[in-house]
N, C-alpha and C positions, 0 to 999 in steps of 0.2 A: 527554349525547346530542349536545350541540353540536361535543364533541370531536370524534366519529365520525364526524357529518357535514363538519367542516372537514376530516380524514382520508383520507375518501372522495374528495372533491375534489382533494384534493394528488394522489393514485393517479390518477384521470383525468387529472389536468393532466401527470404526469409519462409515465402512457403514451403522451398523445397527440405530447408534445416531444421523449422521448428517442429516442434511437438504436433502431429496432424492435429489430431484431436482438439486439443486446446486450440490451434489456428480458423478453425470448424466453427469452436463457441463465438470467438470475437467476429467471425467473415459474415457469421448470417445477417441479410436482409441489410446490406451495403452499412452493418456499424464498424467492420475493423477500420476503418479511415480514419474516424475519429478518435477510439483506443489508441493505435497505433501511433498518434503523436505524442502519446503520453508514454506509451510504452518505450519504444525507439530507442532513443538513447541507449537503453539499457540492454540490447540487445543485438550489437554490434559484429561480436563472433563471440562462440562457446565458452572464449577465456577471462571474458570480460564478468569481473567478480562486481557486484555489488554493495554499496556502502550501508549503515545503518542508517543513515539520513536521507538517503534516498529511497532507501525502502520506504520507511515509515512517510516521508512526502508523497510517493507514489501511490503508497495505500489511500493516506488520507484525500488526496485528489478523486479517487474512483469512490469514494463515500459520501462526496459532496462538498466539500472544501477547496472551494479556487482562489486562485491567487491574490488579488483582489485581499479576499479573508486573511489568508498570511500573512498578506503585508500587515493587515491591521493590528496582528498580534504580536510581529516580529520585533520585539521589544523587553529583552530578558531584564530590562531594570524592574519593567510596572510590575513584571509576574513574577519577581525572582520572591523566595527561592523555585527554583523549575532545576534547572542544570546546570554545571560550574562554567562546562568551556560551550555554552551556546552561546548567541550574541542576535546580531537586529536585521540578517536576509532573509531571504525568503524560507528557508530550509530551517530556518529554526523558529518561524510563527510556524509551520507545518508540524513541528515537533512537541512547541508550546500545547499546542491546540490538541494533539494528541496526547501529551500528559494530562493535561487535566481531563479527559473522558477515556483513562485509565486505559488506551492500546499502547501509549509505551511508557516505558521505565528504565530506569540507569544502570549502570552498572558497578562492580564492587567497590569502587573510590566514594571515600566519602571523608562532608568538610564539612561543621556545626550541620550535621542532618542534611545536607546536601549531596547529592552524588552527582555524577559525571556522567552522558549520556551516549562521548566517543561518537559524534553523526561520520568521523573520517573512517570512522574501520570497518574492514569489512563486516557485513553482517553474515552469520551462520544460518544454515537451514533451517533450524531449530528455533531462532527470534526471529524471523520474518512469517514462520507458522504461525507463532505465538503471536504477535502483532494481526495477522491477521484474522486468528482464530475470535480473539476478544473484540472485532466488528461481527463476528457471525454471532455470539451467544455471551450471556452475561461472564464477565472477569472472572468472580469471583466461584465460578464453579470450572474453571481451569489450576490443574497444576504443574507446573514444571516439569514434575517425573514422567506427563502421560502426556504430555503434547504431541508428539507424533502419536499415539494410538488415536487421541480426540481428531488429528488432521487426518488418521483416515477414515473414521467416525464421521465426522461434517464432507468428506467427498475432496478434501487438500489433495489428500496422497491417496497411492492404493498402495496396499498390502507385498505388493509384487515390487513396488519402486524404493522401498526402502533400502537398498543396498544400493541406489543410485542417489539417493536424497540423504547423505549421511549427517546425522543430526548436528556433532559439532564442524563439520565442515564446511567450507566457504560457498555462497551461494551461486551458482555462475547465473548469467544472464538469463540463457534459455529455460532454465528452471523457475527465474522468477517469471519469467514470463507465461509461464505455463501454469505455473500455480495463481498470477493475478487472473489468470481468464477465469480456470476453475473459480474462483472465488468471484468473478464475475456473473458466474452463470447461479451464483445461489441466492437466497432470498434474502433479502434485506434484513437486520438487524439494526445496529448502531450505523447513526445518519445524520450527516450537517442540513437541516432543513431547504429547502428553495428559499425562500424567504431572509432576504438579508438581515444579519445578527451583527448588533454593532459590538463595540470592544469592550467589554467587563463581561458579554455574558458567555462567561466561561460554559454555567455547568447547560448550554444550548443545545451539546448534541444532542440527538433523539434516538428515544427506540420504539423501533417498530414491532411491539408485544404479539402483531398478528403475520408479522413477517409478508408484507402484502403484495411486495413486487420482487423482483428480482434486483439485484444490485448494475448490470446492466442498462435496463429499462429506465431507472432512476439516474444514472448518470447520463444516458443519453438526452431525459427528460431538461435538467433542469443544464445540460448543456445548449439546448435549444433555446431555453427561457434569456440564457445571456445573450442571443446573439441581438 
């Protein structure tokens, strides 16, 4: 009973702090329940900063990539080179899995053409945009210089938040939580199929050319299909 009630409480507390808006996206038509276990964590109080590794697992889970799948790939021997200091839990087959369908990339250390992908540090504004942005629209017509412009382009940011979303500054919770929903509510692009993908096929993820659902709708979809 105690659970419930400590439960209930968290849900008060969190709609009264977060982002209305974005709270809005995730509550309709009884789906925050299910988001919300995935989000959670992350979203403890205001100061609670966010790692690169969680970002990039959090993203890749709301695009269709469960656990299940990580584990499958969590294995930096078969797919190295990927990254120097990853290794074989869960949070680095999430990583794996996103390096090879290009949403993430290392950073400036590098060893025989190798770099470092750092999943401990926090992640900035700026690379959890960009991670994100590359599931909304193809990579390679993203660049570095114009990531916050492209994030208020696709509906990330507004124009107005930039002085709150400071590019190289640390992400806090409520932020990312507000920009996962945003990006929840847009249509689909790059997708881990429903249909289970055994381990080598790397290049599996999918794009959706016609943009056909929502990224919500899709995640609630083939979280249905597991149970």
């Amino acid at each position: 009973m105690w659970k419930k009630v400590v439960f209930f409480l968290i849900l008060i507390s969190l709609y009264i702090n977060l982002n209305v808006e974005a709270l809005n996206i995730c509550y309709e038509d009884g789906q925050y329940d299910k988001i919300i276990k995935i989000i959670a964590p992350y979203i403890e109080n205001e100061d609670n900063i966010i790692s690169r590794g969680d970002c990039v697992a959090t993203i890749m889970k709301l695009i269709g990539v469960d656990a299940d799948t990580a584990l499958e790939y969590a294995d930096s021997d078969y797919y190295m080179p990927v990254f120097l200091d990853i290794g074989y839990d869960i949070m680095s087959g999430y990583i794996i899995i996103a390096k090879y369908c290009d949403v993430a990339a290392g950073v400036d250390f590098y060893r025989d053409g190798v770099n470092n992908f750092m999943p401990d540090r926090e992640v900035t504004v700026k690379e959890a945009l960009t991670f994100m942005l590359r599931c909304l629209t193809d990579p390679q017509t993203l660049t570095w210089e114009r990531i916050m412009e492209d994030s208020i382009k696709f509906g990330l940011l507004k124009e107005e938040e930039l002085e709150l979303y400071v590019a190289d500054g640390e992400l806090q919770s409520k932020q990312f939580y507000t920009l996962l929903c945003r990006m929840l509510d847009k249509n689909r692009y790059l997708y881990w199929p429903i249909e289970e993908m055994p381990r080598g096929n790397e290049k599996s993820m999918q794009i959706d050319q016609t943009n056909s659902v929502k990224y919500m709708n899709f995640f609630l979809e083939k979280t249905d299909n597991k149970k």
